[in-house]
C-alpha positions in Angstrom: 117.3 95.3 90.8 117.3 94.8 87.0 117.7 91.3 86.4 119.5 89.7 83.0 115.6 88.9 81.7 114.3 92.2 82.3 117.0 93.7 80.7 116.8 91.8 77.2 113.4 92.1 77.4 113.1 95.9 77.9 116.0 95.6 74.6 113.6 93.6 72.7 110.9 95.8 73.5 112.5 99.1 72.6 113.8 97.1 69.2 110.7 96.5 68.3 109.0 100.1 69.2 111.8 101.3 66.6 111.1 98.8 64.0 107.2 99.5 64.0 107.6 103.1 63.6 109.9 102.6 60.7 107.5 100.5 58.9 104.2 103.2 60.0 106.5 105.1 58.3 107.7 103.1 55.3 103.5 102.7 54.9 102.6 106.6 55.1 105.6 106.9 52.4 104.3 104.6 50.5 100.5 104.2 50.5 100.3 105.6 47.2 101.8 102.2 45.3 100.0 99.4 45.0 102.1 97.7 42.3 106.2 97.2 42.0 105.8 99.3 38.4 104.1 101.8 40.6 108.2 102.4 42.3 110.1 101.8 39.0 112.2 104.2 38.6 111.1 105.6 35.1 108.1 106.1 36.5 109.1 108.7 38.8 109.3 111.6 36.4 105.4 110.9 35.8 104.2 110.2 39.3 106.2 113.5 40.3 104.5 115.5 37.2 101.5 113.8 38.0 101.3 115.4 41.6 102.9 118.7 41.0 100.5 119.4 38.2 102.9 119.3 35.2 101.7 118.0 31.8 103.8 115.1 29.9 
């Protein structure tokens, strides 16, 4: 028998097995910034250049 505890615990516990793969994922996405100018958006043209090969 699944008491009211259990139940908002196995909740919690499933909320936060979602919410630590989203940030595993939001630090795989991101592990190559390491400043807020590094996400700016006029810098995307140049980071995307930079890793496709293109020259500027």
């Amino acid at each position: 028998m699944i008491t009211n505890k259990q139940s908002v615990m196995y909740t919690q516990i499933t909320k936060k097995r979602k919410l630590d793969r989203e940030f595993a994922w939001i630090s795989r996405e991101f592990k190559d910034f390491h400043t807020l100018s590094d996400i700016e958006l006029y810098n995307a043209e140049k980071y995307a250049a930079l890793h496709l090969g293109y020259q500027f």
